[in-house]
C-alpha positions in Angstrom: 0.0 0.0 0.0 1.1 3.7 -1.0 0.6 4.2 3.1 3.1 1.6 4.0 5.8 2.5 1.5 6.3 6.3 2.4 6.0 8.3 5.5 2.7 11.0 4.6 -0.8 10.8 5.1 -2.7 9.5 2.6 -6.0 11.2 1.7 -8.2 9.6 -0.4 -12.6 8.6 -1.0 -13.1 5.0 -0.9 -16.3 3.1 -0.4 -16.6 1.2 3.2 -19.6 -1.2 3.9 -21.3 0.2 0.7 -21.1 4.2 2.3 -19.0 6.6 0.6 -16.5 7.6 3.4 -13.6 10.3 3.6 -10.4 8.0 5.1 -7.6 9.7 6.3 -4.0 6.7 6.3 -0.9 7.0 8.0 2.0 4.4 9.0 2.5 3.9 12.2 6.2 3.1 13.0 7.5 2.4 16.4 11.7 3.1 17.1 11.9 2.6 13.5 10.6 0.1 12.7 6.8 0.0 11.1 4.4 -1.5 13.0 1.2 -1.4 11.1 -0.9 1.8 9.4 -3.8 4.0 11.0 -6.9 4.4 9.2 -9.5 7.0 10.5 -12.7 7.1 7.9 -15.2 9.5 8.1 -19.0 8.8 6.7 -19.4 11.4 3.3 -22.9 11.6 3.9 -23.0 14.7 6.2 -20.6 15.9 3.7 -22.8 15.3 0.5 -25.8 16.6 2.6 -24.1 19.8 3.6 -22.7 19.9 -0.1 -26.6 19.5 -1.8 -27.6 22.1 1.0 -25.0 24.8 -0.3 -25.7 23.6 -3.7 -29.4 24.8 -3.6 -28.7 27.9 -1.7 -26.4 28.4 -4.0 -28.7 28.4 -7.0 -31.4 30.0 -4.5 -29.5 33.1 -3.9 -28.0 32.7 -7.4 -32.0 33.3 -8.5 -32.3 36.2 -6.4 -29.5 37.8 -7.4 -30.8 37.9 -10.9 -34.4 38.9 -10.0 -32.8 41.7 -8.0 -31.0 42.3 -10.6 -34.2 42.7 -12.9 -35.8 44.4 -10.5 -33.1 47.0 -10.0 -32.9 47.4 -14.2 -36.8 47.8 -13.9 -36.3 50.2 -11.3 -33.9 52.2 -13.4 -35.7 52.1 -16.6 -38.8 52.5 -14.7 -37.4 56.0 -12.9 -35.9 56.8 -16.5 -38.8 56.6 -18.3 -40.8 58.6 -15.2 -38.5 61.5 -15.7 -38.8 61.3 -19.8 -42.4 61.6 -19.1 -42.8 63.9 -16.6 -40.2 66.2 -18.6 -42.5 65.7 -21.1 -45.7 66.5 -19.2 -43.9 69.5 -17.8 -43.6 70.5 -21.1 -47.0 69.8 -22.6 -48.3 71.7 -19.7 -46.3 74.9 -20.1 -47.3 75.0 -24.0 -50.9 74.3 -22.7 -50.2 77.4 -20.7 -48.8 79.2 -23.2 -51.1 78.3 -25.4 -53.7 79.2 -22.7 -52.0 82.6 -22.0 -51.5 83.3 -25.8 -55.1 83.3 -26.7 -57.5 85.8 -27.1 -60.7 84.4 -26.1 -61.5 83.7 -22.4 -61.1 79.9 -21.3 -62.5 78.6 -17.8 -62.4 75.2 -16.9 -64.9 73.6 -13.8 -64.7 70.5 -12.4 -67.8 68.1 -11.4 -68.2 70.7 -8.3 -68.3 73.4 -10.2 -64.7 74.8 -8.8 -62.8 76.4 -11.0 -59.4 74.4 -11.9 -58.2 76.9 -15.1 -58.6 80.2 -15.4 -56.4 82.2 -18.4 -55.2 85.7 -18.8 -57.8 86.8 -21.2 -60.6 85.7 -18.5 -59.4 87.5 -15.8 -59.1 91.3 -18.0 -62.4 90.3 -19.2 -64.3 89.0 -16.2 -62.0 91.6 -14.0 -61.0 89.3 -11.3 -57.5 87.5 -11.0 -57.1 83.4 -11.6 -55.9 83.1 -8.1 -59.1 84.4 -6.6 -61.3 81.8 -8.8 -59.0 79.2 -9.0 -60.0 76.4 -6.5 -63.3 78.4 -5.5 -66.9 77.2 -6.6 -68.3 79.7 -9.8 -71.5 80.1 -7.4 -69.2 81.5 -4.6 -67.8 84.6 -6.6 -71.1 86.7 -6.2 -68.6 89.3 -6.0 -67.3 89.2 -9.5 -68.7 89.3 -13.3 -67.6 85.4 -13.3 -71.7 84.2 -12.0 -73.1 85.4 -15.3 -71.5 82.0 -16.4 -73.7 80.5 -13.9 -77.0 80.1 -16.0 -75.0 78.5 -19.0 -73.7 75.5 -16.2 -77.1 73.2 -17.0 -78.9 72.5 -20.1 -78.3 70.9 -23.5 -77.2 74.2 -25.6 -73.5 74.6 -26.1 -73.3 77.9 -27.8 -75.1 81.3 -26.0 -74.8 85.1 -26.9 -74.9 87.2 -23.8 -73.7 91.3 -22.9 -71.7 91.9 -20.0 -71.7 95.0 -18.0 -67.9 96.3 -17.6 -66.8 99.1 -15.4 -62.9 98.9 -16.6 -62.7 99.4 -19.8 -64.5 101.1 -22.9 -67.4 99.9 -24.2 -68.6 99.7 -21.1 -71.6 96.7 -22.6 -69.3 94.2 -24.4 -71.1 91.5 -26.9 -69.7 88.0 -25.7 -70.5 84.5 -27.4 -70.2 81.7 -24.3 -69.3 78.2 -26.2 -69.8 75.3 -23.6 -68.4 71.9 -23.7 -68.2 68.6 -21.3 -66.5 65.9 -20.9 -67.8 62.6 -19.1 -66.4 59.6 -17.4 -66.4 56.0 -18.6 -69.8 56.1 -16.6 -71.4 58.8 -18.3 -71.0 61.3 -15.5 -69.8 65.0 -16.2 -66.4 65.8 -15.2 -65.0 69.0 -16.3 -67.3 72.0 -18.1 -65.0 73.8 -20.0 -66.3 78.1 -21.3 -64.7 79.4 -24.0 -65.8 83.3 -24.1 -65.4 85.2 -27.8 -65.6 88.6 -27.0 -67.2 90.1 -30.3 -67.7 93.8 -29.6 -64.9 94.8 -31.8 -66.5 92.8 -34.7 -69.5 93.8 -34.0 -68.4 97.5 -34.1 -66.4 97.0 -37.1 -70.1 95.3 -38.8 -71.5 98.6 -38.0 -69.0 100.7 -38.8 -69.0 99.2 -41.9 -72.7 99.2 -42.6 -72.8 103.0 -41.2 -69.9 103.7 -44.0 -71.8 101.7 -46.8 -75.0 103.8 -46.3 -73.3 107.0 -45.7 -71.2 106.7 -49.2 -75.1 105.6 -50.6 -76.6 108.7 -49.0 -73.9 111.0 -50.0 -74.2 109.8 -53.6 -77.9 110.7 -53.3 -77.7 114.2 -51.7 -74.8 115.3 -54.5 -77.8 114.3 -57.2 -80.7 115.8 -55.5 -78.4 119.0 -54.1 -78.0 119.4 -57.9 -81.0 119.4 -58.6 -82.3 121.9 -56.2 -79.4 124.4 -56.7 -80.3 125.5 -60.2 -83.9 126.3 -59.3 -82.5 127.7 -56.0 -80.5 130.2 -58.0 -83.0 131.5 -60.4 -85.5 132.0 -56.9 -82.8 134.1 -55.4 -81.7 136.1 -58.7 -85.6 136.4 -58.7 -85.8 138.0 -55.2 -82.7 140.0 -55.8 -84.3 142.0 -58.8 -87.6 142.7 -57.1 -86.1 143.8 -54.2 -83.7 145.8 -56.6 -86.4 146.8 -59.4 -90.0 147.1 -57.9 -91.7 149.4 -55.4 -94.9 148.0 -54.7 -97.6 150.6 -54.3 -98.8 149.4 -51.2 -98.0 147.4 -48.1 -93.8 148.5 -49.0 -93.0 147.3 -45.4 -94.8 144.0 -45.6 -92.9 143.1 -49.3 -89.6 143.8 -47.8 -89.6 141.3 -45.1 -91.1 139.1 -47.5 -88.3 139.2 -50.3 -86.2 138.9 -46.9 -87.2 136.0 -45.5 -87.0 134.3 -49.1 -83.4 135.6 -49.9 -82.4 134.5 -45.9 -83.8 130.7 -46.5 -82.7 130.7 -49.6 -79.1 131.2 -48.5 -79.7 128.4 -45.5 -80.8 126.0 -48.5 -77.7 126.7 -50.2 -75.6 126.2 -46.9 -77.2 122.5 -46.4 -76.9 121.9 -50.1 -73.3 122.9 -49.6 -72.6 120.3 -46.7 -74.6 117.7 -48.9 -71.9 118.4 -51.6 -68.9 118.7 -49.0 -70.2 115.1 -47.4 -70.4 113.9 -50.9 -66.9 115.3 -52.2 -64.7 115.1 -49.1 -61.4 117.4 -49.1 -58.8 115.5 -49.8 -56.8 114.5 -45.8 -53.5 116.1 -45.6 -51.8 114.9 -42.9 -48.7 116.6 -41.2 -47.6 115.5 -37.7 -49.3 117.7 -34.7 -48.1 117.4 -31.4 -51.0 116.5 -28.7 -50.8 119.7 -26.4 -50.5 122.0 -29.7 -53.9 120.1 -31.2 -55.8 120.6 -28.2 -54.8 124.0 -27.5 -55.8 125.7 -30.5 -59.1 123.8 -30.1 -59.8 125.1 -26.6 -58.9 128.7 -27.9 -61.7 128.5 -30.0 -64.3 127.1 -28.1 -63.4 128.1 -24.6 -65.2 131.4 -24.9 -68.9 130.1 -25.5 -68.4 127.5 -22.8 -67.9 130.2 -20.2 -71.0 131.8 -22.0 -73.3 129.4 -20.6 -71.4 129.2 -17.3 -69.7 125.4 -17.9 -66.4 124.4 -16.9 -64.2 123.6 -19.4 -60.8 121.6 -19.1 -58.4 120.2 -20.7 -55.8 117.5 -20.8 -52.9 116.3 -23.2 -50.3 113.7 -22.9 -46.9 114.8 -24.4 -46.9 113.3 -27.4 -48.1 113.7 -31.2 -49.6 112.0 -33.9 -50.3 112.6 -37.9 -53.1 114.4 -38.7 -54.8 116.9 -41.3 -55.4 118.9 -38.0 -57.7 121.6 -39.7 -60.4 118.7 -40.4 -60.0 117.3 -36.7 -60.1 120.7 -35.4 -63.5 121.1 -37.4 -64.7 117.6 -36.3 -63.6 118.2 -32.3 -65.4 121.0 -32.4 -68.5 119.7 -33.7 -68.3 117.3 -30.8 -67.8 119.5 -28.5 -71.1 121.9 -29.9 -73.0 119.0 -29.5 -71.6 118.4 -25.7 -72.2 122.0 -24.9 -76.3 121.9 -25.9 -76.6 118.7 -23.8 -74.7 120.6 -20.9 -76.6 122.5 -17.7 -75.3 125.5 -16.8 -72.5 124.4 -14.5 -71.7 121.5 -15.8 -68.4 120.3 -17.2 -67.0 119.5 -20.8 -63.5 118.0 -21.1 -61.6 117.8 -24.3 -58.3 115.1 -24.0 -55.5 113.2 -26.0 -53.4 110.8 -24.8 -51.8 107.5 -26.3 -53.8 103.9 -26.0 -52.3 101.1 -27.3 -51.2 101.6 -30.9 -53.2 105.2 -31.7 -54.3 108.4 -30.3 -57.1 108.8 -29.1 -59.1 112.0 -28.6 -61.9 111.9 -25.9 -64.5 114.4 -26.0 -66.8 114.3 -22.3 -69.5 116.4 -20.7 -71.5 115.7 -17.6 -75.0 116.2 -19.6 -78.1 114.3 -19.9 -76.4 111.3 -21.9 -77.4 109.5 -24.7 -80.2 106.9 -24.9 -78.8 103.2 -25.1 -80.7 102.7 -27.8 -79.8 105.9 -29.8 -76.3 105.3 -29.9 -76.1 102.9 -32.8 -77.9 105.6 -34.5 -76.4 109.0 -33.9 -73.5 108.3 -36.7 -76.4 108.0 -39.1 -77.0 110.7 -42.1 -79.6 112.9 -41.1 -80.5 111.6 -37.6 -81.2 114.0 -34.9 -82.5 114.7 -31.7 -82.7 118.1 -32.4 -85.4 120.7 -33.3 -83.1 122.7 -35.7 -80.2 120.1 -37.1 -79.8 118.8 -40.1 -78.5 115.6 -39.2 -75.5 115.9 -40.7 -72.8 117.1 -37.9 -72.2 113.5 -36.4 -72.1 111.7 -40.1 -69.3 114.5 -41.0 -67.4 113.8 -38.4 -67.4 110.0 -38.5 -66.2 110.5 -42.4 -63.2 113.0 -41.2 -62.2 110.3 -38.5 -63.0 107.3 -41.5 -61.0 109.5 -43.7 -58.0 109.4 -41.4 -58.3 105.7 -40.7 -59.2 105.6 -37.1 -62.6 104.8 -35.6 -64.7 106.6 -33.3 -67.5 105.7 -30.7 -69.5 106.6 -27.8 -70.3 105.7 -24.3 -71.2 106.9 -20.8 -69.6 109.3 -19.0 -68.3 107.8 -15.0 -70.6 109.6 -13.2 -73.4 110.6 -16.0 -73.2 112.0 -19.7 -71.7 111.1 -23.0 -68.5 110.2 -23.5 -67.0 110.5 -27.5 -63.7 108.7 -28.5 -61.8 109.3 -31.2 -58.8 107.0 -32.2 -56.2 107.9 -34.6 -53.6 106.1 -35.8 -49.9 107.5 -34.7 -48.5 107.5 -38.7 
């Protein structure tokens, strides 16, 4: 044996009594000389147990490794993908609001309480109240804003409404809005969010008119320069008529009587001919010559002229110019400013107040032309622009339509309201070039 023949240990796996042992042999030699070996086995089994046992946690924590693994590479991929798409719903939401921001319609959003959850710029300068006094508050809680008239358009199956909306901030004071409504609904059918989108159409509407008032006064003009010619010739050959009987006959008797007569035809004969000149100065506008005129020199001269029968009927008169200027054929304007003013002064009480101003807004000048009078009838104000429409026992009907063509002329726009506090309130807007 390999034992007997050298002095180690001998390690080796053998089988003993059919079990797989572990024997451990070494010679055993006594002063020399070798006596026999020493053989110490020890039974695998344990071994092999212990061995399958480390075996399968082995593979066991081999397993978990991996599915932590996986499960950290989800984890990372997972939080990857969270930030690409909350970058990207960070994003969508800022154009939203952009968007939101951007537009020039009014957008407010409600949820299934009726709280408001969006609220853009353009609702809170129409509606005059700030997005972070609505937003989170019930519409039927903001009694104290122009928001509830929203309120009636919450139920029912319309979608699209026209309403008016009474403004104290801004001019027009009564603003034409179309309300759109729509809803949206849960798998279940039930209303979630109620979504207004407000059109405010008062400048289109104004433009319509404008436009309608500018058709038929070009129509009407057309027709007093053909019926102005046709009363001037007979209107000349009356007053040559009257001019050679005053000149060549004496009547006999009742001299005093004829004279006041040939008078009163030659005086209405000349007042003809002064309409029948404004129907021909309506029909054949001069020609606008612009030159640029500085605010506080415009208003001046104006105020020079008129200032004196203003303090004739014991009303205030002021005046008020930003520093600025603007291009304008300033001998028209003067002639249409003080038309305006004329009319403010016969709708004026002794001791009231007219005030004439010009100051910038936006991208023109505007001119504003105010007295503290009886006002003008809501219902008259579409009309006073017309040819030939008057309140007035003596006019003609012509004074507002010939101003409305000098500011047409000069491509502005002009308009009326009420006065804060009570009267009339003309605005003129001219553009700065």
């Amino acid at each position: 044996m390999a034992a007997l023949e050298r002095d180690s240990v001998v390690l080796r796996e053998t089988e003993f009594l059919g079990r797989s042992v572990f024997e451990v042999i070494r010679r055993l030699t006594v002063d020399e000389a070798t006596v026999g070996i020493i053989r110490v086995g020890l039974s695998m089994d344990e071994v092999r147990t212990i061995e399958e046992r480390m075996q399968r946690r082995l593979v066991v924590m081999t397993i978990v490794f991996a599915i932590l693994s996986l499960v950290i590479a989800a984890f990372i991929l997972l939080s990857r993908n969270i930030r690409i798409v909350s970058g990207e719903f960070a994003r969508h939401q800022m154009m939203t609001a952009a968007i939101l921001e951007q537009m020039q319609d009014a957008v407010i959003t409600l949820d299934s309480a009726g709280i408001v959850t969006i609220m853009n710029g353009r609702a809170e300068e129409l509606f005059g109240c700030p997005s972070s006094a609505a937003i989170g508050r019930p519409l039927a809680s903001l009694t104290d804003t122009r928001l509830t008239i929203l309120l009636p358009f919450l139920q029912g199956d319309r979608t699209a409404f026209e309403t008016e909306l009474e403004t104290d901030n801004a001019a027009p004071s009564r603003r034409s809005l179309l309300v759109d409504r729509s809803e949206t609904r849960t798998v279940e059918g039930k209303p979630e969010t109620v979504t207004f989108v407000i059109k405010d159409l008062t400048e289109m509407k104004r433009l319509q008119q404008e436009m309608q008032r500018k058709e038929k006064m070009t129509a009407l003009g057309e027709l007093a320069s053909g019926v102005a010619h046709e009363i001037r010739n007979p209107l000349n050959a009356i007053s040559m008529i009257v001019q050679r009987f005053e000149r060549e006959f004496t009547p006999k008797k009742g001299v005093r009587e004829y004279a006041e007569l040939t008078g009163v035809l030659k005086s209405e004969s000349s007042r003809i001919n002064g309409i029948i000149q404004q129907f021909l100065g309506f029909a054949r506008p001069k020609p606008v010559r612009k030159r640029s005129v500085r605010f506080d020199e415009f208003t001046g001269y104006t105020a020079a002229v008129f200032r004196s029968q203003a303090d004739q009927q014991n009303v205030r008169f002021t005046v008020d110019a930003a520093d600025g200027e603007c291009a304008m054929d300033d001998e028209q304007m003067t002639q249409a400013v003080l038309n305006l003013l004329q009319n403010a002064l016969d709708a004026t009480p002794a001791g009231g107040e007219i005030r004439l101003a010009m100051q910038y807004h936006a991208d023109a000048a505007r001119i504003i032309v105010s007295d503290s009078g009886t006002g003008i009838p809501q219902e008259l104000k579409q009309r006073v622009f017309d040819l030939y429409f008057t309140t007035k026992s003596s006019g003609t009907g012509m004074g507002l339509a010939i101003v409305q063509q000098i500011v047409l002329q000069h491509g502005g726009s002009i308009s009326v309201g009420d006065r804060p506090g009570g009267g009339s309130e003309f605005r003129i807007d001219l553009p700065l070039v």
